[in-house]
C-alpha positions in Angstrom: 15.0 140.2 22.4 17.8 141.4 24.9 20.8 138.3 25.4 20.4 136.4 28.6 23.6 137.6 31.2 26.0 134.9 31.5 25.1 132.0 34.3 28.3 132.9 36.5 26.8 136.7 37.1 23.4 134.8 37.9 25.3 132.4 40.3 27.1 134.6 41.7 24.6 137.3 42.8 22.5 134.6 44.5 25.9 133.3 46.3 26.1 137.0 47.8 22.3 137.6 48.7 22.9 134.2 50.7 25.5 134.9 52.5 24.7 138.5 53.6 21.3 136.9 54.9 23.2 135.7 58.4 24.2 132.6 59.7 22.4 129.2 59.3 22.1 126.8 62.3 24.3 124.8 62.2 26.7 127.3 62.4 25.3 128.8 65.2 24.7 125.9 66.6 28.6 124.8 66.7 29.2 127.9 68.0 27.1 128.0 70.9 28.3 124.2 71.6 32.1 125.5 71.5 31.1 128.7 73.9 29.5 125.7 76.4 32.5 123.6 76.2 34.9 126.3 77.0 32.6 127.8 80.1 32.5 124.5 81.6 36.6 123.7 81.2 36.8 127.1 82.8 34.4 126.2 85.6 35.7 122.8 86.1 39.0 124.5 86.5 38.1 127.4 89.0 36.4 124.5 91.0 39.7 122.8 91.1 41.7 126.1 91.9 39.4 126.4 94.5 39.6 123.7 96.0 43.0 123.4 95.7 43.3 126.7 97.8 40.9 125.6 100.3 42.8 122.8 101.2 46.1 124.3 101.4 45.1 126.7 103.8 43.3 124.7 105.9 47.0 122.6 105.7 48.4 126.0 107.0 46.0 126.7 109.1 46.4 122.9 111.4 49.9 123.2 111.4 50.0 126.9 113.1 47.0 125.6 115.3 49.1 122.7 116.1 52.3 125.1 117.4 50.1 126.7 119.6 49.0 123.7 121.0 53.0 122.4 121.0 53.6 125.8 122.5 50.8 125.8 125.5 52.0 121.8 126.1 55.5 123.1 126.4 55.0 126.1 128.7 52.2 123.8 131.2 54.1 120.6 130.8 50.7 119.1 129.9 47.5 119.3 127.5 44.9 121.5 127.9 41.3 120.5 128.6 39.1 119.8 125.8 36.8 122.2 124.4 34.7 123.1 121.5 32.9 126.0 120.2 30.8 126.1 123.6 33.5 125.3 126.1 36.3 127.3 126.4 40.2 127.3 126.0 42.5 128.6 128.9 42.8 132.1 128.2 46.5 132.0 127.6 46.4 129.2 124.9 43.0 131.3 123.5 45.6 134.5 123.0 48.0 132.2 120.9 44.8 131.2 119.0 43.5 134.6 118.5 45.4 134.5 115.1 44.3 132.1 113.5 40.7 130.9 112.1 39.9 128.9 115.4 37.6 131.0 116.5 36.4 131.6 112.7 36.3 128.3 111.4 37.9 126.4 108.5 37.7 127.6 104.8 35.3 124.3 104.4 32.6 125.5 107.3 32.6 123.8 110.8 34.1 124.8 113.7 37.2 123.7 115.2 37.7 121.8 118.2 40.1 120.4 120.6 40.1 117.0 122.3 42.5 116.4 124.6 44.4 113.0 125.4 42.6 110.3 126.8 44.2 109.6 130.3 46.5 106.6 130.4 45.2 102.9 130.5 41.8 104.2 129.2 42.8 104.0 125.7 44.1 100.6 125.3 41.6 98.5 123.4 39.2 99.5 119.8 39.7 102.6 117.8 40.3 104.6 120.5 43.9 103.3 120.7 44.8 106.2 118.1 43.4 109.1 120.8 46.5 107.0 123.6 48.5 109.7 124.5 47.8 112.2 121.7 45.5 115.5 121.4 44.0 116.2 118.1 42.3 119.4 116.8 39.0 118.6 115.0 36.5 119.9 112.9 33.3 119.3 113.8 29.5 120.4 112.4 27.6 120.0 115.7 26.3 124.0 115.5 23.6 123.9 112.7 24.4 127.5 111.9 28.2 126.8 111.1 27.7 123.4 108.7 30.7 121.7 107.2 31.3 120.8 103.6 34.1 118.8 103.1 34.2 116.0 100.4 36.3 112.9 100.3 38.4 114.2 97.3 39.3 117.0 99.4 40.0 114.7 102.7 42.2 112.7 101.0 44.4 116.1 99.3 44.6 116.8 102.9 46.0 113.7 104.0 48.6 113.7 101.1 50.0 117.1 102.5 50.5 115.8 105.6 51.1 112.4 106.2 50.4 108.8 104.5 47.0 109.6 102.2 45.4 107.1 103.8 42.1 108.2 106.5 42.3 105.3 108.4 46.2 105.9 109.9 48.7 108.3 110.6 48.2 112.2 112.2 45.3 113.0 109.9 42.3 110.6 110.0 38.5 110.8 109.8 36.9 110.3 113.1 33.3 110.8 114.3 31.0 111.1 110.9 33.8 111.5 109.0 35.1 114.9 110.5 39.2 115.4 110.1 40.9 115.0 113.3 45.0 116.1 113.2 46.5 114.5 115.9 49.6 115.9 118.0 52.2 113.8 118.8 52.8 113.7 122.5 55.2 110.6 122.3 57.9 113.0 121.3 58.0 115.1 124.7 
């Protein structure tokens, strides 16, 4: 009879034909949970960056708005009308706009508009103390085709940039359905 071959050749052999097979689940199932985790840290972070962006330029974008509003005030020695989407700026203050994404809308949807101050001794009593004196540019969502998309987190980012992070007072503030409205400061002319 032929001598049996030692057990570590034996063991070893079927250690190799194992391994060459592949991977077994569990391994590929840890792998596909790791690939998952990672896609959705990098999604949650894009989302952020996003937003992030969004939010600083529609910062950027009130604030040159808002000059051409301080501009048209300072050449008329009053406010314009108030207008929307539908009812037109004067032509001079429209020019000054022409840069910017009035016309366009904001990086959230909607469509800006402008309401100007409320005349004096009609503002005196209620919330509409906050319009006394002071225009605002707002965004609205009134034209079906141009929706807005704006969430509270995003609001309140906003608010930090500019003023007091609270929605209820100061320059930035949530009016009608919760649409932004930036207020000018007329007080200071």
């Amino acid at each position: 009879m032929c001598c049996p071959r030692p057990l570590s050749l034996v063991s070893s052999r079927r250690f190799r034909h194992r391994r060459l097979g592949g991977f077994t689940l569990p391994e590929l199932a840890l792998a596909a949970l790791v690939l998952l985790l990672a896609a959705g840290l990098a999604l949650t972070g894009l989302d952020r960056m996003r937003q992030r962006r969004n939010c600083d330029n529609y910062v950027r974008d009130l604030r040159v708005m808002a000059a051409a509003f301080d501009g048209y005030f300072q050449q008329h020695h009053s406010w314009p009308p108030s207008s929307s989407a539908e009812v037109a700026l004067p032509s001079d203050l429209a020019k000054s706009l022409a840069a910017t994404p009035w016309f366009a809308g904001s990086p959230f949807g909607g469509s800006y508009a402008w309401v100007a101050p409320e005349p004096a001794g009609t503002a005196d009593q209620g919330p509409k103390r906050a319009w006394a004196g002071r225009g605002a540019v707002t965004l609205t969502a009134f034209l079906p085709h141009v929706p807005l998309a704006l969430t509270h987190a995003e609001l309140l980012r906003i608010d930090r940039q500019i003023d007091d992070a609270n929605l209820a007072t100061g320059r930035f503030r949530t009016g009608f359905n919760g649409w932004p409205v930036y207020f000018l400061e007329a007080a200071q002319r």
